[in-house]
N, C-alpha and C positions, 0 to 999 in steps of 0.2 A: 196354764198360760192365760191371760186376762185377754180382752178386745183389743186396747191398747199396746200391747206387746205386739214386736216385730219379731219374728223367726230370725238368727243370726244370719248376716250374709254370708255362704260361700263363696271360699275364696277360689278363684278361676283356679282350671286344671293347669296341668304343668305344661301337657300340649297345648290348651290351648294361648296360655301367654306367650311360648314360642311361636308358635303360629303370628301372632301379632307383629310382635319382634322381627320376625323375619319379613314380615309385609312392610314393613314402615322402612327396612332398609334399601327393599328392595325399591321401593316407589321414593327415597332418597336420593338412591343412586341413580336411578333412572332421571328425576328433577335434574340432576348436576351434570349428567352425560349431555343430557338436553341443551343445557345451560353453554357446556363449553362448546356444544359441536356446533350450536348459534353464536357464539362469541368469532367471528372471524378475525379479528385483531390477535387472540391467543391461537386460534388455529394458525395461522399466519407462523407466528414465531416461535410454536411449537415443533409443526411439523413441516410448512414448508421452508422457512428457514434454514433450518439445520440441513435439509434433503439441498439446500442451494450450494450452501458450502459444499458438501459432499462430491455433488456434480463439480463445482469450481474447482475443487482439488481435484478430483480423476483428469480434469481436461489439463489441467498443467501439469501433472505427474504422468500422463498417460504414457507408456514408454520411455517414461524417463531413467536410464542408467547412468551411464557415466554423460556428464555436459560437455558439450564440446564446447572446446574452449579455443582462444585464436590465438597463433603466436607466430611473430614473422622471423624470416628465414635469412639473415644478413650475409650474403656472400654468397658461396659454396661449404657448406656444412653436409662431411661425407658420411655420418652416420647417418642424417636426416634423410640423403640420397640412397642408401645403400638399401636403407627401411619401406620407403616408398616403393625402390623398382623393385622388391620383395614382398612389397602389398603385406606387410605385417599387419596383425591384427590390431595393434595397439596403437597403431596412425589413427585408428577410425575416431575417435575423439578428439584429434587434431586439426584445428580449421588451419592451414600455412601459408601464410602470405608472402611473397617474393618481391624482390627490384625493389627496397624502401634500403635507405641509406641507414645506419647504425641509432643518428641522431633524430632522423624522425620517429624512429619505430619505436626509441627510449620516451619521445614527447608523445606517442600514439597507448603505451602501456601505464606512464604515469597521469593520462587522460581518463583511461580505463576504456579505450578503444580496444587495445588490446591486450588480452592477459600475460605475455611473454612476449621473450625474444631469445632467440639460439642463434650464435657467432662461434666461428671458430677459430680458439686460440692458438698462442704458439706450442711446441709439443705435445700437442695430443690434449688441449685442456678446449673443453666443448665448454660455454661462455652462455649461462641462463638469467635472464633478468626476469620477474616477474612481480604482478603488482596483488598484494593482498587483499585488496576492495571485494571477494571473494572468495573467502578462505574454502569453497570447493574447489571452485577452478584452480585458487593456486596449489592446492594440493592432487589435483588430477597432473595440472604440466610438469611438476616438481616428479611425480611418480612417474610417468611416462616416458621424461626426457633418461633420469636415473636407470628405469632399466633397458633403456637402448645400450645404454653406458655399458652396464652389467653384462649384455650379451653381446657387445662387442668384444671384449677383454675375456668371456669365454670363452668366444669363439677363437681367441689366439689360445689355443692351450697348449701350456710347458712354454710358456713367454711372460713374460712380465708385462705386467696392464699398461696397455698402450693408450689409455682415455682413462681421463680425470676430469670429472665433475667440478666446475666451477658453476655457483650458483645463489642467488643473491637478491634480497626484495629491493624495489624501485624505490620504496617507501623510507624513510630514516625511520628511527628506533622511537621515534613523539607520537607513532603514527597509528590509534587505538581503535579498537569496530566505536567507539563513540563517535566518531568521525563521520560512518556512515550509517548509524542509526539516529542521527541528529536530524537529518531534514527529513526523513520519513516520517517520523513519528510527530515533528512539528507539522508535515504537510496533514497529516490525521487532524490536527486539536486546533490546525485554523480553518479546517472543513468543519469540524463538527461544530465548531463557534459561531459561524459564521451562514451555514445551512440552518441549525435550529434558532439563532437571532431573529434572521428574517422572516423564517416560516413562521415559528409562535408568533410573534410580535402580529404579523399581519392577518392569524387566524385569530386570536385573541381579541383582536383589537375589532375587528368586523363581529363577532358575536356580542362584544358589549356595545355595541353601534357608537365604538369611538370611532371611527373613519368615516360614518356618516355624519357625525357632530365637527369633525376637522372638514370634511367637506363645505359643510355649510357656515363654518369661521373664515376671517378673511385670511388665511393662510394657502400660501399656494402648494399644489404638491411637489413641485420639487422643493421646498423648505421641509414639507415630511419626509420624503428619501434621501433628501440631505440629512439631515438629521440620523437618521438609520444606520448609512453610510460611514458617517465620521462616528459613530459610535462602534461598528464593527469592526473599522480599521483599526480604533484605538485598542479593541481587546485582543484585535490579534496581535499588534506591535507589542502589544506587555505580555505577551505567549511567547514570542520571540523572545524577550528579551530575558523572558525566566528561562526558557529553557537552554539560550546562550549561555546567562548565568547558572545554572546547575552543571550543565557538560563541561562548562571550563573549573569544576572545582578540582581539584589536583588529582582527587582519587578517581574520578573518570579520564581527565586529563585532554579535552578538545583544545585542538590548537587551531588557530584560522589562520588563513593566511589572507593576501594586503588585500585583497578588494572583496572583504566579506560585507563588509558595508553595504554591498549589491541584491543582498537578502531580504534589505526591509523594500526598497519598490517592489521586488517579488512577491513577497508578501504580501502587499497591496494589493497588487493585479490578482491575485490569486485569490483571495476575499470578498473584489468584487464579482470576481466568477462565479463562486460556493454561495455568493449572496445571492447571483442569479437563480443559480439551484433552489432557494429556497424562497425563491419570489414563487417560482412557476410550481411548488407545491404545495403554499401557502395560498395561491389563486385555486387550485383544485381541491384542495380539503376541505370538510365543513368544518372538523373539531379538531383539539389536541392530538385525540389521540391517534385517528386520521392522519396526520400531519407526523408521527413519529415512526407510524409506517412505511410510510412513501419515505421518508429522511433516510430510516436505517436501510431501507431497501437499494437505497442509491449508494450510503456514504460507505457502508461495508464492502459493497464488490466493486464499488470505485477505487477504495483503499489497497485492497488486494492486487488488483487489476494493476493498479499505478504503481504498486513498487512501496508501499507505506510499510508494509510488515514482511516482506518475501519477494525474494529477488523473479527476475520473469525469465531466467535462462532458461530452465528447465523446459519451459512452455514454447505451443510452436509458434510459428510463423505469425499464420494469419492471429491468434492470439497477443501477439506482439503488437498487430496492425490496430487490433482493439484496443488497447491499452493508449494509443498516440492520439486515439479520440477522446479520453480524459483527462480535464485540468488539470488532477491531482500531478498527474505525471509534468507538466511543465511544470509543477514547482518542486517537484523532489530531485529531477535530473539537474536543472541550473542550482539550486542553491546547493547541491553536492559539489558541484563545481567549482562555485565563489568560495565556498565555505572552507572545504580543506583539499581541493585539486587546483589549487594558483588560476583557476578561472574567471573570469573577466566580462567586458560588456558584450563580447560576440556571443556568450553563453546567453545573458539575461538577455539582453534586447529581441533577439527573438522567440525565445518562451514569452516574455513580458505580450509581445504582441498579439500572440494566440489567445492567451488568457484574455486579453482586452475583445480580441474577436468572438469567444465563445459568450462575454458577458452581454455583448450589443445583441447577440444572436437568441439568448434566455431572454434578456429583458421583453422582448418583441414578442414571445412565446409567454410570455408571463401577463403583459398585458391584455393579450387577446383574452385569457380569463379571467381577468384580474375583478370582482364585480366590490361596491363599496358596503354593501350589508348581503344580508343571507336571504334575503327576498330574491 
């Protein structure tokens, strides 16, 4: 071997490349652990999120069995009586209301006030109206009233059935769950339109210091929230209007009835609510994605809460009481109403008004924060 000659290099043992290998993963994994347990935005919608729903559904399913459901009592109806002063078990999911005339209790069920009505017929025919808008309920009162039936015609035995089930929806045969998954699902998509318009536009617009450049142009600001305004209202009115247009295509089959028309002022009032929403999160966030946290944090258990995806029987009382603190809910309840329950301006006029009160109430809350750059 000469001076210039180098000895071949050895090539690393087998342990120890492993050794490396496994150092390099481990101080990988350890970077990325690091990386998301600092990322509070994905902490956020990983794991408390999901842990929210979680809590939201136990609190509305919490001892939920059979719903009780409400059905009034036209008359003297003697298997209804006979069952009561026998404390039968199968009353207990029976809410029964008394002293209503045949005609209001029929306008009280095709309201969805209430789920049924029991009258009794001539010969022995027990007389069930009830309203589908609840395909649990109507299948709890349908099964309940059935085997009172059942065990009264046992109970005569070696005689021929002395009761006959007469029973019948409130609804005609046009009458589809499109019907009542129409204005929930539009109350969703003109909150979510209308919460992240205003929120981005006005985080956006403050980090590229366009609001301080509109500030200082001779434009006044309500010419900029006007603006904001007529452009939310118009996206929500073409959200109405497609998804009117989709539910009325034959194979869903939405039918309206005369004063649907009553939807789009609803709709109105209802957008400037959600725009309120997204004034007052849009004043409190620095960035985007700030801004999409506090959105989903609001619009998802507003959605829920209000009736957009899952009806709120199930859930109790004071739950119920929370939900009435929500806009969503004054626009799912009236426009179900207008839309295909023959409801009218008693419905909208007073949701319209609330909505109008909850946005004077944001606005005021939004400008206390509201600053015109990030300084």
């Amino acid at each position: 071997m000469t001076a210039t000659e180098r000895p071949p290099a050895t090539a690393p043992a087998p342990a120890a490349e492993g050794g490396e290998k496994a150092n390099a993963f481990v101080g990988l994994s350890r970077v990325m652990l690091l990386g998301f347990l600092r990322d509070k935005g994905t902490l956020f919608f990983t794991l408390a999120l999901p842990l929210m729903f979680l809590l939201l559904f136990g609190v509305l399913y919490k001892g939920g069995g059979t719903s009780h459901v409400k059905v009034a009592e036209i008359g003297q109806v003697k298997i209804l009586d006979e069952a009561r002063a026998h404390a039968e078990g199968s009353l207990d999911a029976l809410e029964i209301t008394t002293g209503l005339s045949e005609a209001d209790a029929l306008a009280k069920v095709r309201k969805g006030d209430l789920d049924g009505l029991v009258a009794e017929g001539p010969n022995g025919t027990l007389v069930l109206r009830f309203s589908q808008a609840d395909q649990v309920k109507s299948a709890t009162v349908q099964g309940i009233v059935n085997s009172l039936v059942d065990g009264a015609n046992q109970a005569a035995s070696n005689a021929p059935a002395k009761y006959t089930l007469d029973a019948s929806k409130v609804e005609d045969d046009s009458t589809k769950p499109i019907q009542y998954l129409t204005p929930g699902l539009l109350a969703y998509a003109v909150a979510m339109g209308a919460v992240y318009g205003a929120s981005f536009t006005l985080v956006t617009w403050r980090k590229k210091r366009v609001l301080r450049r509109l500030r200082l142009a001779p434009i006044s600001a309500g010419t900029i929230v006007g603006a904001r305004v007529l452009v939310s209202v118009l996206v929500a009115l073409a959200q109405t209007g497609l998804f009117l247009m989709v539910a009325r295509i034959d194979y869903f089959g939405l039918k309206l009835t005369g004063n649907w028309w009553l939807v789009l002022p609803l709709v109105v009032c209802a957008t400037l609510a959600f725009m309120s929403i997204g004034l007052v999160t849009g004043s409190l966030a620095k960035t985007e994605e700030s801004a999409n946290g506090m959105n989903q944090l609001i619009i998802l258990p507003m959605s829920f809460l209000g009736g957009a995806f899952i009806p709120l029987d199930f859930a109790p009382s004071w739950l119920q009481d929370v939900s009435r603190a929500l806009p969503l809910r004054y626009l799912i309840v009236p426009a179900k109403s207008v839309l295909s329950q023959g409801g009218g301006l008693a419905e909208a006029l007073p949701a319209m008004g609330i909505l109008l009160g909850f946005t004077a109430v944001l606005c005021a809350v939004a400008w206390r924060f509201f600053n015109w750059d990030d300084a």
